[in-house]
N, C-alpha and C positions, 0 to 999 in steps of 0.2 A: 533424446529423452521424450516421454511422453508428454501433452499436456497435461494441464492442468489449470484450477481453477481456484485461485488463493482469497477468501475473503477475512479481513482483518480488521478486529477493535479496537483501538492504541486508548491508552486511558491518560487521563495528566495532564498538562499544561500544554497543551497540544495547538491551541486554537489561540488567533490573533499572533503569532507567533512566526509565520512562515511555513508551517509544514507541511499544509498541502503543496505549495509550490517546492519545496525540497524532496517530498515525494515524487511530483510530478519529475525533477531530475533525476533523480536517483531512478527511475522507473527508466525513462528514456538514455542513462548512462549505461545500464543494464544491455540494454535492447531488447528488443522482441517481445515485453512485456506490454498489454493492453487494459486498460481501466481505466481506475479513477477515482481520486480522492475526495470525500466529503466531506465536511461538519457536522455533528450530530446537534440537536438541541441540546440534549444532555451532558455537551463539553466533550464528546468523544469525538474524535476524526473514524471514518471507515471508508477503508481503500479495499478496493476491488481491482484483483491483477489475474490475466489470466496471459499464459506464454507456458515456456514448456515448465517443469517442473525445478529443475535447476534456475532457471531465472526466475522464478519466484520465489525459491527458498534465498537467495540472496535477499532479493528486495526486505522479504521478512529480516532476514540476519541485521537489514540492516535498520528497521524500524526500531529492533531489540539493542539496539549498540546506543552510546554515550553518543554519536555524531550528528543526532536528531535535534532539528529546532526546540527550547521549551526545555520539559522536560515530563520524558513515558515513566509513565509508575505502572504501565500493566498493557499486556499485550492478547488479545484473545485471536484464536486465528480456526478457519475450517477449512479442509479442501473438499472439493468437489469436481465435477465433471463439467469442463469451460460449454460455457453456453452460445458464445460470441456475439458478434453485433458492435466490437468497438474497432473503432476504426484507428485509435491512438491511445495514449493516456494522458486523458481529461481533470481539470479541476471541476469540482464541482460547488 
């Protein structure tokens, strides 16, 4: 599959919760996925995944599923063309 470059909003009860470190697994159970999850001020978390195309629509799938820390009320997501420069997938 091609790459690709998945950048994502999650909205909700996202933060203080675990879900960066639950993305960071879920990224790394995936495999071959590279980024990294951050906090926003604004209570948003945004994960940055780039891996082929198929491994990031999972990771997505599984942002949008009931099995997430918290709890997502909204999910905004873009692709683009990976940039690279990560060496893993990082919390941030």
């Amino acid at each position: 599959m091609a790459p690709a470059r998945l950048t994502v909003w999650v909205r909700g009860r996202v933060q203080g919760v675990g879900f960066r470190w639950f993305t960071r697994a879920r990224a790394l159970s995936v495999g071959g996925v590279r980024g990294f999850a951050l906090n926003l001020d604004d209570g948003r978390v945004q994960v940055v995944a780039e891996g082929t195309r198929g491994d990031c629509e999972q990771l997505l799938a599984w942002l949008r599923s009931d099995d997430t820390p918290g709890r997502v009320t909204g999910v905004t997501e873009i692709w683009a063309t990976p940039r690279g420069g990560y060496a893993e997938f990082d919390i941030r």
